[in-house]
C-alpha positions, 0 to 999 in steps of 0.5 A: 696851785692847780696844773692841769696838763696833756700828758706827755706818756703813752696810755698804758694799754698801747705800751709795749714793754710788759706791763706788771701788776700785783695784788695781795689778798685779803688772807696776805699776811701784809693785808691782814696788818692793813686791814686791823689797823684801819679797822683799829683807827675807825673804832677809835673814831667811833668811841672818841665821837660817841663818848665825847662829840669829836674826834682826837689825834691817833695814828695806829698804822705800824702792825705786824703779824710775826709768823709762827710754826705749824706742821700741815698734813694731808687732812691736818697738820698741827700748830706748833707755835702761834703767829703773833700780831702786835698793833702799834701806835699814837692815841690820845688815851684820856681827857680832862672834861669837867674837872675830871680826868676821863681814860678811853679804853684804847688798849681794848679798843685796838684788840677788838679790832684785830681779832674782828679782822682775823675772824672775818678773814680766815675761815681754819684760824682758831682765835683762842690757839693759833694766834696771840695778840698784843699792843703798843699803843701810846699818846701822841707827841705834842707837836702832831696832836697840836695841829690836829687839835686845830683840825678837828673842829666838825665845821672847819676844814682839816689842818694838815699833818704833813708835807707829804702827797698823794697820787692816783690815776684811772681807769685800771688796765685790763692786767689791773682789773684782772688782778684785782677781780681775781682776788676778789673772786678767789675770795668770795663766800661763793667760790670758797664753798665750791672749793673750801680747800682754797685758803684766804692767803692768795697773791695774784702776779700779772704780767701783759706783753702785747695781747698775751697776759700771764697771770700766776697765782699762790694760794695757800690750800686748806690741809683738812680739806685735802687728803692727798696729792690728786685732790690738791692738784683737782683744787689748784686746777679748780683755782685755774679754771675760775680764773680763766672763766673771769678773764673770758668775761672781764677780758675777752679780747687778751689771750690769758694763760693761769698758773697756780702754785708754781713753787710745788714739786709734786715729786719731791712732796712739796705743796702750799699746804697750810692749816689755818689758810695762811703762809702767817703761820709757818714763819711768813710775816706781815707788816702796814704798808708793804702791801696793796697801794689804796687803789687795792694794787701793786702797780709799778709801771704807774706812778705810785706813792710808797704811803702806809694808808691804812691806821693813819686817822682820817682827820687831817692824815694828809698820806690816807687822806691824799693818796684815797682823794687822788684816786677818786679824783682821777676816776670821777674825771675819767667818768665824765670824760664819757670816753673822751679821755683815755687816761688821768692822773692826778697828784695832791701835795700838801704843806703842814698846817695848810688847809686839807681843801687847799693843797700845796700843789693840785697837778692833772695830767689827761691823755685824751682820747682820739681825735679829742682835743686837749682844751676840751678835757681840761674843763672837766678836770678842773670842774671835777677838782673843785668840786672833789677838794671843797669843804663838804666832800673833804669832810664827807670822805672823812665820814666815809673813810671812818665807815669803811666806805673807802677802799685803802688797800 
């Protein structure tokens, strides 16, 4: 069933009750899980269609990174006990071809990928000191994998796997896209080597009331790059001052206000100070799912689904497929609007066992832009729609979502 509709709701940017936004970063102890469990799942595509032309049922979307215990110092510190992460999970783990039995190094598989994401993220983490990895990854149930096995046919449309949904919406406020952007920022190869004390574990809060936007940061700073209090407080000040430069460029017309690491007491000696660049590693944890939506954002004055995107496999997973879809969905409708439509939102909802391309419930809703009639943003939605849940572009994002071509956190 296809519904598109106006909406009844005001554009979020004319709101005005404070308008909230979050993102963790790539360095969060929950983004760290995210990130090597879907890492963990396209692996597992990559062997499974490599090895034997197809892909086979898995869902690898429970990690958990346990936090450890660690003594910084200006200048140091010492890792008393390492963080732990277990990868946890379903995996078909061997095949019967050719009257013989044939295993899939799964196991190996899932922990290459863990330590990929930990080495790509943290510049200050030692692999072989100051983290453990483990995993518990078994078959699946016959049931899942039972409508996974109808699903998984390259020229038929996945089966699927769930009653579940997924929603999304476009384009990001101006308190989204700084929170996103600034994140980014903070973590690139260029300002870490303008300010190696900053470490990968960032969270950035926004809050908009009116035109006055509030952003505050916590980033975890690098002990062996600071060596006393005034230099860390000439980093957090670096940190502010780039924040403040990309919200003059991304958002002009808002008056910004930054702050970072709003939780030190510089008289008593308390600071974000870390070894490793992680709060992983004196006792925060991390878990799938509790973090960014697909999107890259916390958003709670949108409509959001409390989906674990990240590790489900890309197959017939209708909570990664949906909630990714629905987003693309809404900004390619929001694209072609070419500024006759200030908002979209769209929700998929799907039925198990029921075509992937053929969800249960295809609902549109559309703020127009001023002056712009309703009737003539409806056909671009309903073009847009068509075209985003047929046969080819399921099967293409699948191919791009097993290339990490798509955001999921």
């Amino acid at each position: 069933m296809l519904k598109i509709d106006e909406a009844k709701f005001g554009a979020i940017e004319e709101s005005d009750f404070p308008e909230l936004c979050e993102r963790k970063g790539v360095g969060h102890p929950d983004s760290v899980c995210d990130a090597a469990a879907d890492l963990s799942s396209r692996m597992l595509c990559k062997y499974y269609f490599e090895n034997f032309g197809r892909y086979y049922h898995h869902n690898v979307d429970k990690a958990a990174l346990v936090g450890g215990i660690a003594r910084p110092e200006f200048g140091g510190g010492k890792i008393l006990e390492p963080q732990y992460f277990l990868i946890v999970g379903r995996a078909i783990n061997h095949i019967f071809r050719e009257n013989k039995l044939e295993y899939i190094p799964v196991a190996p598989i899932v922990l290459d990928a863990c330590r990929i994401v930990v080495s790509d993220v943290f510049r200050n983490l030692d692999l072989t000191r100051d983290i453990q990895f483990d995993y518990a990854v078994k078959p699946g149930s016959i049931d899942l994998t039972g409508v996974f096995e109808e699903s998984d046919a390259m020229e038929y449309v996945p089966l699927a796997n769930d009653t579940s949904f997924g929603v999304g919406f476009a384009p990001l406020s101006d308190c989204e896209k700084i929170t996103l952007e600034t994140e980014r920022m903070l973590n690139s190869d260029t300002f870490k080597e303008k300010c190696p004390g900053s470490g990968e574990d960032i969270k950035v809060m926004t809050q908009r009331l009116g035109n006055n936007v509030d952003i505050t940061i916590a980033n975890a700073m690098v002990s062996k790059y600071i060596h006393d209090t005034s230099e860390y407080i000439k980093y957090c000040e670096q940190i502010k001052e780039a924040t403040l430069d990309l919200a003059n460029k991304l958002i002009p017309e808002r008056e910004v206000n930054v702050n970072v690491n709003v939780g030190d007491s510089i008289e008593q000696n308390i600071l974000y100070l870390t070894i490793t660049g992680t709060s992983a590693e004196a006792g925060d944890d991390g878990e799938v799912g509790r973090g960014n939506r697909s999107n890259g954002l916390i958003t709670p004055c949108r409509t959001m689904s409390l989906e674990a995107v990240c590790g489900k496999n890309p197959i017939n997973h209708v909570g990664k497929i949906y909630n990714v879809l629905a987003n693309n969905i809404a900004r390619e409708i929001y694209k072609r609007g070419q500024g006759d439509i200030q908002e979209a939102h769209v929700k998929l909802l799907s039925q198990i066992g029921r075509p992937i391309n053929d969800p249960w419930v295809t609902s549109v809703s559309i703020i127009p832009a001023d002056n712009v009639n309703f009737s003539a943003t409806e056909a671009i939605a309903k073009e847009v729609v068509e075209e985003k849940l047929s046969k080819e572009n399921i099967i293409d994002l699948r191919e791009r979502l097993i290339a990490g071509k798509e955001q999921v956190f």
